[in-house]
ZAMARGU-4260 file (C-alpha; in steps of 0.2 Angstrom, whole numbers, plus 5000, padded with zeros to 4 digits):
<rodrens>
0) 5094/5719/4730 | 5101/5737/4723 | 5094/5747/4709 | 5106/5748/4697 | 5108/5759/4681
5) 5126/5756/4675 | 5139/5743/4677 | 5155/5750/4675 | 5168/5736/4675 | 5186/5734/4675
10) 5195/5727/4662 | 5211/5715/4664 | 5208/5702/4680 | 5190/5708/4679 | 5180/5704/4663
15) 5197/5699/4653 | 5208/5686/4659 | 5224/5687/4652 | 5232/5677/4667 | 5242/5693/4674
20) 5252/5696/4658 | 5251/5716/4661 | 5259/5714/4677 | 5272/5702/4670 | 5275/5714/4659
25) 5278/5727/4668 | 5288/5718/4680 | 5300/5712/4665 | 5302/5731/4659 | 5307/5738/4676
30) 5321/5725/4681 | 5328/5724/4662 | 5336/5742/4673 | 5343/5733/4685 | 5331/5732/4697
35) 5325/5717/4704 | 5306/5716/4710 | 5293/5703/4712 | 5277/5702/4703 | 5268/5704/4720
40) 5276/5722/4723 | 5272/5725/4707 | 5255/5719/4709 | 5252/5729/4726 | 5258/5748/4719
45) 5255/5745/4700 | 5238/5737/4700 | 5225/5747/4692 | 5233/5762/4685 | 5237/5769/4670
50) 5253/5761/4666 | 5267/5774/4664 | 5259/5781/4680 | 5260/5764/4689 | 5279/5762/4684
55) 5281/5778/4693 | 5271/5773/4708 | 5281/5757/4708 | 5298/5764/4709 | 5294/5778/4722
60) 5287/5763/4732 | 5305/5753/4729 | 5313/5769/4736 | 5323/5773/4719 | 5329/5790/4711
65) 5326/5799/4695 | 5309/5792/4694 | 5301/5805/4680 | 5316/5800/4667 | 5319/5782/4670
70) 5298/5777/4670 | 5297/5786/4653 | 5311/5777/4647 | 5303/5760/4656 | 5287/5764/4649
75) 5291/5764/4632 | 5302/5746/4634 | 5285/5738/4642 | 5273/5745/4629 | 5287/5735/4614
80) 5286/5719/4628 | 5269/5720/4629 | 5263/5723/4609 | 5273/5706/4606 | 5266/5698/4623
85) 5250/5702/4615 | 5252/5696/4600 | 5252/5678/4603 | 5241/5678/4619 | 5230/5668/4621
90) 5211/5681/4629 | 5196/5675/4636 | 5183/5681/4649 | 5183/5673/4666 | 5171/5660/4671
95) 5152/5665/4672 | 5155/5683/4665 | 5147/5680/4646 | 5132/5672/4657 | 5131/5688/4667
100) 5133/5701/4652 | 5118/5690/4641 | 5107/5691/4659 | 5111/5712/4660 | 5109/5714/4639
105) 5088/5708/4643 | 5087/5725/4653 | 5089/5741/4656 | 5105/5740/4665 | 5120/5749/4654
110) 5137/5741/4655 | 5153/5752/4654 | 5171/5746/4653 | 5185/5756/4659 | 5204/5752/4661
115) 5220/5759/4664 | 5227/5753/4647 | 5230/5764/4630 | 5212/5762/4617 | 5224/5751/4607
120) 5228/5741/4621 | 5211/5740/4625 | 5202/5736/4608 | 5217/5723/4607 | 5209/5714/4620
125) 5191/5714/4615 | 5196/5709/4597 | 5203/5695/4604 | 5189/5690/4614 | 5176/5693/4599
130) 5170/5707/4610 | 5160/5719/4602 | 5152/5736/4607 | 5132/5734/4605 | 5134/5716/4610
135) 5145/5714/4627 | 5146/5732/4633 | 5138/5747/4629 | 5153/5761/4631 | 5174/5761/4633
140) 5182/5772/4642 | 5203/5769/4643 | 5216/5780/4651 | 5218/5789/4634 | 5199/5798/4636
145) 5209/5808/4655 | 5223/5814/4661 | 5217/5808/4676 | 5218/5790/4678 | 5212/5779/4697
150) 5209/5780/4710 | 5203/5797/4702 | 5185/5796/4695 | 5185/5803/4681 | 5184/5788/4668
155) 5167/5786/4680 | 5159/5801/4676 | 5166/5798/4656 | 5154/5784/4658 | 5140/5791/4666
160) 5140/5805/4652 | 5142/5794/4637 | 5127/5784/4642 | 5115/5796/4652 | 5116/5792/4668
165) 5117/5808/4680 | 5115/5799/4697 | 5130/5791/4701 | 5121/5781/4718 | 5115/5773/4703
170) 5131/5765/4697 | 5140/5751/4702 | 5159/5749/4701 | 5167/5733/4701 | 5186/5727/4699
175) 5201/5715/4705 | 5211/5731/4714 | 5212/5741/4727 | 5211/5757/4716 | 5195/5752/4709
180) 5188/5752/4723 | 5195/5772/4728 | 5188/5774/4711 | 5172/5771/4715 | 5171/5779/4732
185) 5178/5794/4725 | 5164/5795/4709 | 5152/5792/4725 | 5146/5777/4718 | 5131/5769/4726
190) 5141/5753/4727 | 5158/5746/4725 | 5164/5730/4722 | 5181/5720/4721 | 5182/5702/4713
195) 5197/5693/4719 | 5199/5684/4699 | 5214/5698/4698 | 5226/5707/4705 | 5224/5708/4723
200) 5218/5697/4737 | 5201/5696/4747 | 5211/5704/4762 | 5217/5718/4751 | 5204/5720/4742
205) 5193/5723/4761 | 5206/5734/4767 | 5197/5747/4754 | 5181/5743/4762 | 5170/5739/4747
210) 5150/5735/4750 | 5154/5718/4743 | 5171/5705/4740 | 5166/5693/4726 | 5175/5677/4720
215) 5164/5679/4704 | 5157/5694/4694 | 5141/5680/4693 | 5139/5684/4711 | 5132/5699/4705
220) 5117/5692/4700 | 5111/5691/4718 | 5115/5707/4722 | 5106/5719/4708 | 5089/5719/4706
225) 5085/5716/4685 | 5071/5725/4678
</rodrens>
């Protein structure tokens, strides 16, 4: 069992199921320009990161040109696609997660939630999940509080500021994508963990060599000692 101060959890595919609609998104935004790729290339290069950097990454992974002028143009279509994608979806937290939070709110454990989406994005989420600050996480940090988004750690050591935690080996980083994981390593984490209720598979999600691979964030409960 690990010693553990602060949790800081991913958001979308996570804590928040929102059945890959990001993604989906994304992927609508980027071929409404005449491209034509699949939600699982999309998933692979996209995954994780802020999202007008993802569209970037995606169609220098696609092999296309003009990349800086046609992602800012992209990103503006998928942030219209996704405010009325949002608008009539339908949020909830995956199975076992609520359990877990209540289990982690009886110590002294912090909880940290950190995401490549916009604050607005991101409070949009939680509102529709009746999440609330105080109650279900302790801090937010979004890819509007950096201009460094994943695998860079920055939104990490936000984190770690904002609720008083100077060790990072006492931190534990979990998500459902490979750049989590990078994330993690690279805040020097004491452990990192990917979930496979998101974006990439079990054998992705080991070829970033994480301490653990979890079906469930529950699983967690066997892994962290609670004080």
């Amino acid at each position: 069992m690990h010693n553990i101060e602060l949790l800081v959890f991913d958001m979308a595919g996570t804590v928040v199921n929102e059945e890959n609609v990001v993604y989906k998104t994304l992927q609508k935004a980027i071929n409404k320009y005449g491209y034509e790729l699949g939600l699982n290339f999309v998933l692979e290069h996209g995954a994780g990161k802020e999202k007008h950097q993802a569209i970037k990454d995606i169609l220098l992974q696609a092999d296309y040109d003009e990349i800086e002028e046609r992602s800012a143009v992209i990103f503006e279509v998928f942030k219209k696609f996704l405010k009325e994608a949002y608008d009539s979806l339908n949020v909830t937290s995956f199975e076992g997660v609520e359990d877990l939070l209540s289990l982690i709110w009886d110590t002294d454990i912090k909880i940290a939630l950190n995401t490549g989406y916009n604050e607005v994005t991101a409070k949009k989420l939680l509102c529709k999940m009746n999440w609330k600050k105080g109650t279900h996480y302790d801090a937010l940090v979004t890819a509007d509080d950096t201009k460094n988004g994943r695998p860079h750690p920055d939104m990490i050591l936000i984190a770690m500021e904002k609720l008083g935690v100077a060790d990072p080996s006492k931190v534990l980083k979990a998500g459902d994508s490979i750049i989590d994981i990078e994330e993690g390593k690279n805040a020097k984490c004491g452990l990192t963990v990917g979930v496979t209720t998101g974006a990439h598979s079990r054998k992705q999600l080991e070829s970033a060599n994480p301490d653990y691979v979890l079906d469930s964030l529950f699983e967690l409960t066997r892994i962290i000692k609670f004080k």
